[in-house]
N, C-alpha and C positions, 0 to 999 in steps of 0.2 A: 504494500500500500504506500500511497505516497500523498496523504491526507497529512495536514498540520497533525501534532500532539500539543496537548498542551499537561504538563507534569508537575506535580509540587509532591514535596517530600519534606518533610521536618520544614525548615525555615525557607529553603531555597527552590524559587520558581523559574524554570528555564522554557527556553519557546523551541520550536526543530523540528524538522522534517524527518520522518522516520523510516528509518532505514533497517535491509533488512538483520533480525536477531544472532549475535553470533555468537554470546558467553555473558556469562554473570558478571557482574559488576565482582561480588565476590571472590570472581576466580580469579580475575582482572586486579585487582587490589591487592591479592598477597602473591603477586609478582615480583619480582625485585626490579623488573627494570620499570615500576607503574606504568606501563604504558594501555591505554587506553580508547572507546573510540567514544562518539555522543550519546549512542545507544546505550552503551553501558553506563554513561551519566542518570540517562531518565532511568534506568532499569537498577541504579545502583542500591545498596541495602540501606533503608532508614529506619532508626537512629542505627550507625553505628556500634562497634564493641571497641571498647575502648583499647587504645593500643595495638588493635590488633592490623589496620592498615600503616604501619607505622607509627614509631612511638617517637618518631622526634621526627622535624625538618633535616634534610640530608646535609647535615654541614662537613661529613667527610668528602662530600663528591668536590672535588679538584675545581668544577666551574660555579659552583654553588659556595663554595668557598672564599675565592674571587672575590664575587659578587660583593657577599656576607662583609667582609675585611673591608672595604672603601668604606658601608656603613659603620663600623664600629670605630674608623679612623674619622668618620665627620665630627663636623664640630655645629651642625647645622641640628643635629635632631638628637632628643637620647636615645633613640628606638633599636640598635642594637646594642651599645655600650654608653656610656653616659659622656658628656662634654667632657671635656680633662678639667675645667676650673671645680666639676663637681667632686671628678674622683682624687682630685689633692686634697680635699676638703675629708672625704672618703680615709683616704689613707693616713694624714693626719690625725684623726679620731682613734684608727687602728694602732699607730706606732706611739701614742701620748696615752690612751685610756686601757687597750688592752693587754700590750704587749712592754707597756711602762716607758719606753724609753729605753730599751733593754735590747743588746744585739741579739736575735733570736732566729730560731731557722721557722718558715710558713711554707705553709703546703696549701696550693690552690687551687681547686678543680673546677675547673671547666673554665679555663685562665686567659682563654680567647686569645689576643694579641698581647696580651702581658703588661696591661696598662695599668694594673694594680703593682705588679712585682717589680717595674720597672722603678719605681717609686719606695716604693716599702725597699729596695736591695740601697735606692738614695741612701735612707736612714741608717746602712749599714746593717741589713738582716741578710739571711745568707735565706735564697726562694728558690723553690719550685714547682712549677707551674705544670698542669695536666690537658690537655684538650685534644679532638680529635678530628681538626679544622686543620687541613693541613698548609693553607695558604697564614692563618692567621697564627701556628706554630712557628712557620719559616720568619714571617716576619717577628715575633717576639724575640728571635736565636738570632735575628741579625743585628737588635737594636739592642739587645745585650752584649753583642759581640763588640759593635760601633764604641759601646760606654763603659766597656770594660766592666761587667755587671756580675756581680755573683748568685746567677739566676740559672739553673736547670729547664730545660722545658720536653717535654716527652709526649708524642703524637700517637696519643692511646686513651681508648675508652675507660673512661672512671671505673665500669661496672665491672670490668676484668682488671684493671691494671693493678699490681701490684706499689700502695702507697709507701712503702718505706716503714722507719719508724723513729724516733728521738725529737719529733716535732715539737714545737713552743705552739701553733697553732695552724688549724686546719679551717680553711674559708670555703666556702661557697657564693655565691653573691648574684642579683640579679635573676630571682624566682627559679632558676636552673633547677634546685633539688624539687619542682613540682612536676617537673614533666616527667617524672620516673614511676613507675607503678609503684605500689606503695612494699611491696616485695625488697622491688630491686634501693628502694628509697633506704628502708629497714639496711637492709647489708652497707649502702654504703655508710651510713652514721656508724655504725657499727664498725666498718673499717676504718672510718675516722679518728675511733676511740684507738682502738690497737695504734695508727699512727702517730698517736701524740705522746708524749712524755707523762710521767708523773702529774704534773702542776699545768699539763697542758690545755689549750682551751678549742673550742669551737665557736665557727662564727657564718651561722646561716642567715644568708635573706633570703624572705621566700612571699610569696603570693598570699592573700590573707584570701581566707574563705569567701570573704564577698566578692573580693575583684575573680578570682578564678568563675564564682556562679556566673557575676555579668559577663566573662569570657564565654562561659556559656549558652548566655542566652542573649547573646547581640544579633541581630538581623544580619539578616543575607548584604553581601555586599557584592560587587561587579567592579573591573576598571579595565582599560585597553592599553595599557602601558608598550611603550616603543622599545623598554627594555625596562627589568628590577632583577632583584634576588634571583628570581626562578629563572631568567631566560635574560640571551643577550637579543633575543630577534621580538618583534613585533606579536603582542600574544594579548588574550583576552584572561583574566583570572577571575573565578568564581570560586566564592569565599562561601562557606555556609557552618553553623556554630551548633553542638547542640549538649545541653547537661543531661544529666544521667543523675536524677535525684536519689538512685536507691542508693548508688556507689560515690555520690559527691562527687563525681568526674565530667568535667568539658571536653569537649574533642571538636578540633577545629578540619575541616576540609577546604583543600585547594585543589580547584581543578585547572590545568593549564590549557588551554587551547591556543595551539598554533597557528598563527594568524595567515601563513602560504599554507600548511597540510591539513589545518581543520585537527592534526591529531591531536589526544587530549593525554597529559604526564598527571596521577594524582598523588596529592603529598599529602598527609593528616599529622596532627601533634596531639596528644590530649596532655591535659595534668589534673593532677590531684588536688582537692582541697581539703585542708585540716582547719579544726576549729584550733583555737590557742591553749587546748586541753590538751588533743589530741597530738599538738606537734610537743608538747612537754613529757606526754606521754613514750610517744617513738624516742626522743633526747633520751628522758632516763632508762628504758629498755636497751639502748643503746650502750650505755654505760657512762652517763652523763649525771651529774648533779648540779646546784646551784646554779640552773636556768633562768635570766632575766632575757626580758622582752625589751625592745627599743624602738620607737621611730621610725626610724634611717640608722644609713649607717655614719651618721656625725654624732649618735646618739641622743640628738633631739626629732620630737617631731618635725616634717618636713612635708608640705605641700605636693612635693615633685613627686615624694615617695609614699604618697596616702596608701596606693595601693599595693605595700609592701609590707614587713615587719624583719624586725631583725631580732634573731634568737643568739643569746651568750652562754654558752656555756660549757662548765669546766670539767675535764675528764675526771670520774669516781675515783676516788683512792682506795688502792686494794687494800683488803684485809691481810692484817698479818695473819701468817701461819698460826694454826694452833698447835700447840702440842699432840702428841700422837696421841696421847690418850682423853683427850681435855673436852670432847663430846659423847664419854663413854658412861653410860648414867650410873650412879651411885646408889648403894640399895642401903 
């Protein structure tokens, strides 16, 4: 047939001429290379399962990379890394309130261009930085290289790579720790803890429960960009958002349609949302105590970063040994 359709599904309403059926959206979707056609648009699975078309934007792909890295170097927007007047201000708070003033080694995950580390090694801390961007790894290794920095950088997934251990402190920053299933989220705190020292601390930002809902329940969007993130050529992207109120999880969809082949690339992200129980909760399961909540990370409130929180805090002190016999009940 070649009668218009007209389609809605969750949030997102599309118009097309139908063509004939060739595969599920589904099957279509846990493809690696997403590639995709319109069909499989109107025909694809709504709501979503969370994670399962993808649990993050491809920022290891080499062109998506690219991309990614011009944004995080602007100074024009904070939409992938923050302006630099923010993150001195950032790292200042870091090297005066938490880390004293004191030369300490930090461990950073998901360290993007190394615009924290570059900074914090300023102060004289000895950093290492984890991410799996491999344009935004090269450039943090070369502007360490240029300043003579005592900064490590390692082009590997947080959820496999092996942290080290003797850390003064383990960062997160920038809602990063929500887009992880709450599994893989669980092990990395938990690897966080083994990587830090005695007296060592942790220092998450993360998404507050409201801003991840509204992630979830924002309207469908469209735009025809002549190139962004996803593409260098001429492409139309359809955005569509949806929660998942049993599991407190948003998942977002991109569909890319190329603007000479009509073909369609799709990318999804979801994240998790915790109430401020629930993320003190995962902390001390983790092996964390003495959890304070903050603003931003200047440790005041901050406008810019409403829709954020910052979690402090310090790795559990183990129990001394007991005696061999000193839980052996006495009659």
């Amino acid at each position: 047939m070649d009668a218009q359709r007209l389609t809605e599904c969750g949030t997102l309403c599309i118009v097309l001429r139908r063509v004939d059926r060739t595969t599920a959206v589904e099957q279509m979707l846990c493809k690696e290379e997403r590639c995709m056609n319109l069909e499989d648009v109107v025909n694809r699975k709504c709501p979503p399962d969370p994670w399962r078309e993808g649990d993050k934007l491809p920022w290891n792909d080499p062109g998506f990379s690219e991309r990614m890295l011009k944004e995080h170097l602007s100074q024009f927007h904070d939409g992938a890394s923050r302006r630099f007047e923010i993150i001195d201000l950032h790292v200042e708070w870091l090297h005066r309130f938490v880390l004293s003033r004191q030369p300490s080694r930090v461990l950073d995950l998901g360290c993007g261009p190394g615009l924290y580390l570059q900074r914090l090694a300023r102060f004289g801390h000895e950093c290492v930085g984890i991410d799996y961007s491999p344009a935004s790894i090269a450039y943090a290794k070369e502007a360490a290289r240029r300043a003579e920095l005592r900064v490590q950088y390692r082009l590997e997934d947080v959820r496999s790579a092996a942290f080290g251990e003797g850390f003064d402190l383990v960062m997160m920053t920038w809602g990063e720790f929500n887009v992880f299933p709450p599994a893989d989220a669980s092990k990395l705190a938990g690897k966080a803890a083994e990587a830090l020292c005695d007296s060592g601390q942790l220092v998450l930002e993360v998404h507050t429960f409201d801003d991840v809902y509204r992630q979830g329940s924002s309207p469908p969007t469209w735009g025809a960009p002549r190139a962004d993130v996803f593409s260098d050529s001429p492409h139309i992207c359809l955005e569509e958002t949806f929660w998942d109120e049993a599991r407190h999880v948003s998942t977002t969809r991109y569909f890319i349609v190329d603007a000479a082949s009509s073909s369609v690339t799709a990318y999804a992200s979801s994240s998790q949302a915790y109430t401020d129980e629930e993320f003190r909760s995962l902390l001390r399961n983790a092996g964390f105590a003495a959890v304070s909540r903050y603003g931003s990370l200047t440790g005041e409130d901050d406008a810019s970063s409403r829709d954020l929180a910052v979690y402090r805090a310090e790795k559990r002190k183990a129990q001394p040994d007991l005696p061999a016999d000193a839980d052996t009940p006495r009659r």
